[in-house]
C-alpha positions as CSV (number, residue, x, y, z in Angstrom):
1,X,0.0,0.0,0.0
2,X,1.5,3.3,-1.2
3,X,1.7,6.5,1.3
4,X,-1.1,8.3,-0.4
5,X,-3.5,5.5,-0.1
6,X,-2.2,4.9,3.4
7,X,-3.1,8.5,3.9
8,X,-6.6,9.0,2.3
9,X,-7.5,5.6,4.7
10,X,-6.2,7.1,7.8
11,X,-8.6,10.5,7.1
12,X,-11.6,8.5,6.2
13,X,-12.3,5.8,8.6
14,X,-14.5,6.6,11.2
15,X,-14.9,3.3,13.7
16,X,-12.5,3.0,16.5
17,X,-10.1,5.7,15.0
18,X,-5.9,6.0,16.6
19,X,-5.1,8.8,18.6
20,X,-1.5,9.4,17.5
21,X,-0.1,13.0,17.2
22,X,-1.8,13.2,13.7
23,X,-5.3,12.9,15.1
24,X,-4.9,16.2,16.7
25,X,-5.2,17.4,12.9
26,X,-8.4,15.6,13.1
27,X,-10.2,17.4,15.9
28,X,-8.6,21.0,15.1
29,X,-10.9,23.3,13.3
30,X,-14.0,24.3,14.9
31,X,-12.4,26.8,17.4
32,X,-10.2,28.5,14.5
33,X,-13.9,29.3,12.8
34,X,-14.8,31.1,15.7
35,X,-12.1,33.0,15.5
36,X,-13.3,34.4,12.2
37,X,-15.7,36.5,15.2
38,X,-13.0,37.8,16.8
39,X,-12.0,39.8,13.3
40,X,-15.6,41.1,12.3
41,X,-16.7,44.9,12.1
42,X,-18.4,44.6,15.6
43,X,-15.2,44.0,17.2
44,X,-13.3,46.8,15.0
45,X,-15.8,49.4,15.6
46,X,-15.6,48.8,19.9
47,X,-12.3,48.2,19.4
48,X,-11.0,51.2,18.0
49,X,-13.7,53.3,20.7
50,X,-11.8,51.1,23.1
51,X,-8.0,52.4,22.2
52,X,-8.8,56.0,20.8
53,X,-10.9,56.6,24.1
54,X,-9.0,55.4,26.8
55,X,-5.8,54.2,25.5
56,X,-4.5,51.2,27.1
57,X,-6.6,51.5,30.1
58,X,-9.3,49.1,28.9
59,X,-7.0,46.4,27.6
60,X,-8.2,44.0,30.9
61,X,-12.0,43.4,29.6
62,X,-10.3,42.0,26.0
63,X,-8.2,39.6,28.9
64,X,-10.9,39.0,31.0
65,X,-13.3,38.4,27.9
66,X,-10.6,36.0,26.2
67,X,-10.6,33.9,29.5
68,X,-14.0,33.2,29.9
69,X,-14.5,33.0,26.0
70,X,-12.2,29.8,26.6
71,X,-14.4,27.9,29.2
72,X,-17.5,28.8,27.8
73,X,-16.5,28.0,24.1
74,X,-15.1,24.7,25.9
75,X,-18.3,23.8,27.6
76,X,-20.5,24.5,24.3
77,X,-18.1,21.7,22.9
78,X,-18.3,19.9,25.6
79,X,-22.2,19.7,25.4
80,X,-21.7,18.9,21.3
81,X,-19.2,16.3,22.4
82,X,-21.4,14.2,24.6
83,X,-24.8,14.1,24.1
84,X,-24.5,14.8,20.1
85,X,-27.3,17.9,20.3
86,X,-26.4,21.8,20.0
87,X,-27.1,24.3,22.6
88,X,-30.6,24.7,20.9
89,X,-31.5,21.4,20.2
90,X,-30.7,20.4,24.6
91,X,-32.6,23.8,25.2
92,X,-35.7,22.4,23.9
93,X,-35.7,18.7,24.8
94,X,-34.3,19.4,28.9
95,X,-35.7,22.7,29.6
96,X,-39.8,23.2,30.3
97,X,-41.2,24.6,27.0
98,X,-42.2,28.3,28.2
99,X,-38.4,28.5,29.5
100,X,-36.5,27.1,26.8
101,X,-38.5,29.2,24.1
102,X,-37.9,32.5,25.9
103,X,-34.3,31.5,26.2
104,X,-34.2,31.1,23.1
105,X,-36.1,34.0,21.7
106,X,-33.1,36.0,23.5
107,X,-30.4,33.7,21.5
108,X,-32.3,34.9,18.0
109,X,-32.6,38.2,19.0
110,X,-28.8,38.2,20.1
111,X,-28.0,36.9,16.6
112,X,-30.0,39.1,14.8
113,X,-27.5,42.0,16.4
114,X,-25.0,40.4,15.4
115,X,-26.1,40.2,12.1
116,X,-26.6,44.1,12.0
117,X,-23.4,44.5,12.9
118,X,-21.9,41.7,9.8
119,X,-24.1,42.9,7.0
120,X,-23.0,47.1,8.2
121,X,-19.8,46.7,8.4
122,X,-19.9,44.5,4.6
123,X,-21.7,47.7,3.6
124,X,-19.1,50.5,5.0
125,X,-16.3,49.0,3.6
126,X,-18.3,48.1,-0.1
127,X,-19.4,52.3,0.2
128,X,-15.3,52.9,1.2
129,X,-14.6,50.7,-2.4
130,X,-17.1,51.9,-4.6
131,X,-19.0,54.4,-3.3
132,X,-22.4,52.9,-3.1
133,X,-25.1,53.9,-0.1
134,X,-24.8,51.8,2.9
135,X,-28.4,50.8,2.3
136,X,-27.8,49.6,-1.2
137,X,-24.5,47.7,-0.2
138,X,-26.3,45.7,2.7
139,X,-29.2,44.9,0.6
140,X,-26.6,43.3,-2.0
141,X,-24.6,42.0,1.2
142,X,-27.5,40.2,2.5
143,X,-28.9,39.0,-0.5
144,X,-25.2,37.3,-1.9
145,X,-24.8,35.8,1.8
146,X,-28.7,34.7,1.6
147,X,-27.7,33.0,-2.1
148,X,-24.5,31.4,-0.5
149,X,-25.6,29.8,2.2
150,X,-29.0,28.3,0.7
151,X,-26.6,26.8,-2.1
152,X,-23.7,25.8,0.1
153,X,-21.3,27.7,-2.6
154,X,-19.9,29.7,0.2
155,X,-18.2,26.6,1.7
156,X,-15.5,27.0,-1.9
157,X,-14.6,30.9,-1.1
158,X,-14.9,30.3,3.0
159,X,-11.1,29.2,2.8
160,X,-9.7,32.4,1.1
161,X,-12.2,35.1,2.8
162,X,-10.9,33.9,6.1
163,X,-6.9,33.7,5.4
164,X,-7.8,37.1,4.0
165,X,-9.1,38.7,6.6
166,X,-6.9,36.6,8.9
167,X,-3.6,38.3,7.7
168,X,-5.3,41.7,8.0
169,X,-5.5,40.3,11.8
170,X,-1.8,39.3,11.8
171,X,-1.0,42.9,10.3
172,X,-2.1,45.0,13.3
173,X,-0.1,42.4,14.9
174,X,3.1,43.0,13.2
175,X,2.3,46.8,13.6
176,X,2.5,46.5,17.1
177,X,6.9,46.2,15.9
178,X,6.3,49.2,14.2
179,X,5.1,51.9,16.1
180,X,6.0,53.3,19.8
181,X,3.9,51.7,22.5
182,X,4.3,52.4,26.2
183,X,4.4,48.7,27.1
184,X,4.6,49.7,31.0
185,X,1.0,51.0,30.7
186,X,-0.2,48.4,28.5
187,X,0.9,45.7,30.4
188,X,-0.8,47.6,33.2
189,X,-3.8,47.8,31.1
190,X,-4.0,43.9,30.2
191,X,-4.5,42.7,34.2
192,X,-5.6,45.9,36.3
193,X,-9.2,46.7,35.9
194,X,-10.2,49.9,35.7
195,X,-13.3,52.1,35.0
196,X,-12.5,55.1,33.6
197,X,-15.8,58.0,33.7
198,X,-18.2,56.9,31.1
199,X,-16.5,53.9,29.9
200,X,-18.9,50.8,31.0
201,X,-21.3,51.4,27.5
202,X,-17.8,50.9,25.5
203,X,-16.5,47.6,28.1
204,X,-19.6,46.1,27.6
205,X,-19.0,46.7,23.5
206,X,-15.8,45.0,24.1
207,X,-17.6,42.0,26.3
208,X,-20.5,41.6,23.7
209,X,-17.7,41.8,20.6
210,X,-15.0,39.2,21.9
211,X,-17.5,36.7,23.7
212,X,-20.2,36.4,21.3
213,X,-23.4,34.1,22.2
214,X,-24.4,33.1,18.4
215,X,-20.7,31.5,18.8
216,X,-21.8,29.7,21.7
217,X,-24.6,28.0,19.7
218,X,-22.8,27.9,16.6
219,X,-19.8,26.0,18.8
220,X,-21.8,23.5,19.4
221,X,-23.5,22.6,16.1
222,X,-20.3,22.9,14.5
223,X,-19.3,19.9,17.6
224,X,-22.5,17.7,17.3
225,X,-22.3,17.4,13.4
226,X,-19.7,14.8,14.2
227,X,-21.7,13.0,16.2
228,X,-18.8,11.8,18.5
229,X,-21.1,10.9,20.6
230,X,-21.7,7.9,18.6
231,X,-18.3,6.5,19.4
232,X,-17.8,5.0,22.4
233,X,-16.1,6.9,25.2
234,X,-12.7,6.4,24.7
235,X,-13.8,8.8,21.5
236,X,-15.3,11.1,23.7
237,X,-12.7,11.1,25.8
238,X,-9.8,12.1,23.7
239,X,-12.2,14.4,21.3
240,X,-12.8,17.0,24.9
241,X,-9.1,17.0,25.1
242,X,-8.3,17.8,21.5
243,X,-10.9,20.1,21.7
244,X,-9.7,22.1,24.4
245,X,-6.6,22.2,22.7
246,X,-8.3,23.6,19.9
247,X,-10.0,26.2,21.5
248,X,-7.3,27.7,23.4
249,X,-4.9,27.9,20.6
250,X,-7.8,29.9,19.1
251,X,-8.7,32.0,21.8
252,X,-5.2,33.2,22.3
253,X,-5.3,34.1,18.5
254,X,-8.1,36.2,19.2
255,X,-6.6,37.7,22.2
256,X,-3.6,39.0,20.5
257,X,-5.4,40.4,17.6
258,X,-8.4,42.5,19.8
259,X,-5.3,43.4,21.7
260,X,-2.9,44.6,18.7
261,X,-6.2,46.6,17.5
262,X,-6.6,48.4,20.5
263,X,-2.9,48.9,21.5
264,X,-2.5,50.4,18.0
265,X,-6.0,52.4,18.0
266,X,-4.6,54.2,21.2
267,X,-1.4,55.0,19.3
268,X,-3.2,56.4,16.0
269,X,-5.7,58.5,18.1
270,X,-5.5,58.7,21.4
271,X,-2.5,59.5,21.9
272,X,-2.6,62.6,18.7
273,X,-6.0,63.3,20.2
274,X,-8.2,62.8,17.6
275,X,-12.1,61.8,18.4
276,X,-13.2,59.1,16.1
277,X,-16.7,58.9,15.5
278,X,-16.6,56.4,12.3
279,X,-15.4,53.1,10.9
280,X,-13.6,54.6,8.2
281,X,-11.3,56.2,10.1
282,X,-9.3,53.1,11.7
283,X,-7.8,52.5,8.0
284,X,-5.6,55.1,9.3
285,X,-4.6,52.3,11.4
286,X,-3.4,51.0,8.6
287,X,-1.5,53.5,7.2
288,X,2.1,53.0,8.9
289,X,2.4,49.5,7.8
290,X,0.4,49.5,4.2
291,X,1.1,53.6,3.3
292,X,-1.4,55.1,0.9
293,X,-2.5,51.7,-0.1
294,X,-4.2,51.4,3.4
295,X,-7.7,52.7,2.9
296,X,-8.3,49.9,0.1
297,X,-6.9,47.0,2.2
298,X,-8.6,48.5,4.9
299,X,-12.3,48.6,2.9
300,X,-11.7,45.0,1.7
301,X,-11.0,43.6,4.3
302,X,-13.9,45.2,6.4
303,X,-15.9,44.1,3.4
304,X,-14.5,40.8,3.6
305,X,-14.7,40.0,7.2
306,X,-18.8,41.1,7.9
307,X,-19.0,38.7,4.5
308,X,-17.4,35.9,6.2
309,X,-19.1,36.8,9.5
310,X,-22.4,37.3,8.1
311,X,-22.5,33.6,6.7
312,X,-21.4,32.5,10.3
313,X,-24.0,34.5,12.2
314,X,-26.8,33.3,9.7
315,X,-25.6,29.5,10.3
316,X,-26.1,30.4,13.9
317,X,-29.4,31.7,13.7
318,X,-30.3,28.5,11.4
319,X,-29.2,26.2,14.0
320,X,-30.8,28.0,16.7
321,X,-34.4,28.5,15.0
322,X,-34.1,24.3,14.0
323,X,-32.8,23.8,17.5
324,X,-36.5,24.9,18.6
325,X,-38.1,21.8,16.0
326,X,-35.5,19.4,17.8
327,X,-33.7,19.7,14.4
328,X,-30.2,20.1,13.9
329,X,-28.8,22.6,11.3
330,X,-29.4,21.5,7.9
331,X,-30.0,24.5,4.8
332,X,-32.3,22.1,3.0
333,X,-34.7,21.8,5.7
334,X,-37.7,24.6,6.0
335,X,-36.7,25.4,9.9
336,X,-33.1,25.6,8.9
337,X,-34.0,27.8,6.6
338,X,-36.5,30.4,8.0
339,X,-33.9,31.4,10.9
340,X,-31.4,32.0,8.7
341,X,-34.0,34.4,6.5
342,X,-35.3,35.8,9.9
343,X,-31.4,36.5,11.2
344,X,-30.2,38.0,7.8
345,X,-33.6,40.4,6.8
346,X,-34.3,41.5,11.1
347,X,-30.6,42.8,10.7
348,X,-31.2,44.4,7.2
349,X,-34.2,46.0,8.2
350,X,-32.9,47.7,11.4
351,X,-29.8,49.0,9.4
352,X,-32.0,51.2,7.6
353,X,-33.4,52.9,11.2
354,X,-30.0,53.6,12.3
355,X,-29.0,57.3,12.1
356,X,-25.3,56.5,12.8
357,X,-23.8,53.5,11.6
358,X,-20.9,53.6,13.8
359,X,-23.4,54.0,17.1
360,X,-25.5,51.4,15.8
361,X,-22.2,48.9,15.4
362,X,-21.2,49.7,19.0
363,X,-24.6,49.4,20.5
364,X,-25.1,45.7,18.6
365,X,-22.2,44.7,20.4
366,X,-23.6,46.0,24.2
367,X,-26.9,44.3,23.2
368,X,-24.8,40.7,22.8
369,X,-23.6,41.3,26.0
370,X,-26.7,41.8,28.0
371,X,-28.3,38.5,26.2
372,X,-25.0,37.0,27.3
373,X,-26.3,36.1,31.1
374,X,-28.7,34.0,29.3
375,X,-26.9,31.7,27.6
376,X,-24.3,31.6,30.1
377,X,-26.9,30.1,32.6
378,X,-28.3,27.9,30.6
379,X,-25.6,26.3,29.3
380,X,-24.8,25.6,32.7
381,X,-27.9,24.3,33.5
382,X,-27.6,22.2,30.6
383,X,-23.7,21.0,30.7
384,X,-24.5,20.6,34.9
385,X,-27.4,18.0,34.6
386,X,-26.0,14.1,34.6
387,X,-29.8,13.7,32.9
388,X,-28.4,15.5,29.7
389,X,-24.5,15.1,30.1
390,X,-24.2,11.7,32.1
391,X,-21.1,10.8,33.3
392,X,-19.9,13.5,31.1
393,X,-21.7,16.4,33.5
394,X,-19.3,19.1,34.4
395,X,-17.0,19.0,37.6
396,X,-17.8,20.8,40.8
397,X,-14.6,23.3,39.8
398,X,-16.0,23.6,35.9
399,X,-19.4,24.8,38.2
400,X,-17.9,26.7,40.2
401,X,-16.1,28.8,37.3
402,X,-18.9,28.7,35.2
403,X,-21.0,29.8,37.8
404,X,-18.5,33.0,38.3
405,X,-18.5,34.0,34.9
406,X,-21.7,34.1,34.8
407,X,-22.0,36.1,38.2
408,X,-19.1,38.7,36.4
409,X,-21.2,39.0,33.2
410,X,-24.7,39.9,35.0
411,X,-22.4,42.3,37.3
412,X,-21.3,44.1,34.4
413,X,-24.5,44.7,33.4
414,X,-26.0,46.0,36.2
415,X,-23.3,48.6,36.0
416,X,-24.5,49.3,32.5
417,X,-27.7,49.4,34.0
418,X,-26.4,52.0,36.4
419,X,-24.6,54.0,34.3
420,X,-27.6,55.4,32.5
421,X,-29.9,55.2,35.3
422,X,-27.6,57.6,36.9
């Protein structure tokens, strides 16, 4: 038997696969598409508030954010993993019907923000290119995405639209070399808190932007597609390691990228002392490492990443909307279907109410965050219960840090509760 066909055996076998250093290859992939969130106009637009506001002072949340991204991305997974449902799909077979559809609800509504926030950002950076209205370019946004996904073309360009928009990632990176940052005070920033006057609406961008509950779902789905669970629990076993292996390796990639953006937001503008109060201007970002050429790249990749992110938050909302008919995500089925239509077209339509785009991309990112709660609690209700996870049921130390993310998340909202109240 020649290496090749030794090869093409080894990837397509399914019963009682090896867990050599090679099957790591085999579990990797599902955290890295998350990732794609971590890049989308959402997280430029609070961002670039973030650095050109306060500087360094709020790189901590984009920490803090990364760290419970990890577990809760893990225990999605973990959910996937085990009992071969997504979040949706456990939601609506364990939880009492009036519960689980108002749970739910929130998850679609969630989505649809993010949504917004995808097909906007799409249309910025296609006005930036050619000049069309924002209104015209999400219109054609949504309508390519809603072609794409129906068809399951977008799976051929998925590939190149992410390494893309992932090397416009590594470039702010690589700019960090570039440019003169006070490391003393970002370092300080990454691991002291701090709550500088009138700053909550844009941590709670930040939160909503880096932790994202239509990944959550979408973690999962992505997870149970495999149906792991099928194996037996040697399988199981090895596939929560990989996975967590997986999902750190991405969530530090996402960490350094919101970081780079921020760190070299604060050097752009906050440190010249220039308000910005639109998308457009971070391709000045840009400009240091690309020159003139940086208000293209800048526009593509905008364009490119609420593209990619678009399809991503429309599969979420498809899986979440199926998840309610006990279904799991499938474009040729009706229920599959309609959420994805209800995700793209709610976003469209409140596009055309917003007055400012770049408000209306921050405040989708602070509504994520207060749905957040939600989904953190009942996922832990969920991953908790031997009933749904058997022997796979989280430990008391998963509970108990579970439990404080999600006690951190609701605090953070009562403080954006309290910021406007008073």
């Amino acid at each position: 038997m020649n290496l090749f066909t030794r090869i093409k055996l080894y990837y397509t076998r399914r019963e009682n696969p090896g867990f050599g250093a090679l099957d790591i290859l085999k579990y990797i992939g599902p955290g890295l598409l998350v990732t794609v969130g971590f890049i989308d106009p959402g997280n430029w637009a609070s961002n670039l508030s973030a650095g050109s506001q306060y500087g360094y002072a709020l790189l901590w949340m984009v920490t803090l954010s990364t760290l419970m991204l990890i577990f809760l991305q893990h225990n999605s997974a973990h959910l996937g993993i085990a009992t071969g449902l997504c979040l949706s799909e456990a939601a609506t077979e364990h939880m009492r019907p009036r519960v689980s559809r108002l749970f739910l609800a929130s998850a679609m509504a969630a989505t649809v923000s993010t949504a917004l926030a995808e097909i906007l950002g799409a249309a910025i950076g296609l006005n930036m290119i050619t000049g069309i209205p924002i209104g015209a370019g999400a219109l054609l946004t949504t309508g390519l995405v809603i072609y794409l996904v129906f068809s399951n073309n977008y799976r051929r360009i998925e590939k190149y639209i992410i390494g893309f928009v992932s090397l416009i990632g590594i470039s702010f990176i690589f700019e960090m070399s570039i440019i003169h940052i006070h490391w003393g005070e970002a370092v300080r920033g990454w691991f002291v808190p701090s709550f500088p006057g009138g700053s909550i609406p844009v941590i709670m961008s930040v939160l909503g932007a880096v932790v994202m509950p239509h990944n959550i779902y979408l973690h999962s789905e992505i997870i149970q597609s495999r149906q792991w669970n099928l194996e037996d629990k040697d399988v199981i076993k090895k596939q929560l390691k990989y996975e967590m292996t997986d999902t750190i390796f991405a969530m530090i990639v996402g960490w350094m990228i919101n970081s780079a953006m921020i760190i070299v937001a604060a050097s752009a503008f906050y440190h010249n002392h220039v308000q910005v109060n639109e998308l457009q201007q971070a391709q000045l970002t840009l400009k240091p490492l690309l020159g003139n050429a940086s208000s293209l790249v800048f526009a593509v990749a905008l364009l490119l990443a609420g593209f990619s992110s678009s399809i991503t938050a429309s599969m979420a909302g498809g899986s979440i909307f199926a998840g309610i008919f006990r279904e799991p995500f499938n474009i040729a089925d009706r229920h599959s279907r309609t959420g994805v239509l209800i995700t793209l077209i709610a976003g469209l339509l409140i596009i055309f109410m917003l007055k400012n785009p770049f408000t209306g991309l921050i405040w989708s990112q602070i509504i994520l965050s207060i749905q957040l709660p939600w989904t953190v609690f009942g996922l832990l209700y969920l991953t908790s219960s031997r009933k749904v996870m058997g022997e796979f049921s989280n430990t008391v130390s998963d509970r108990i840090i579970l439990y404080f993310i999600a006690m951190v998340v609701s605090a953070l909202n009562i403080m954006l509760l309290w910021s406007f109240v008073f």
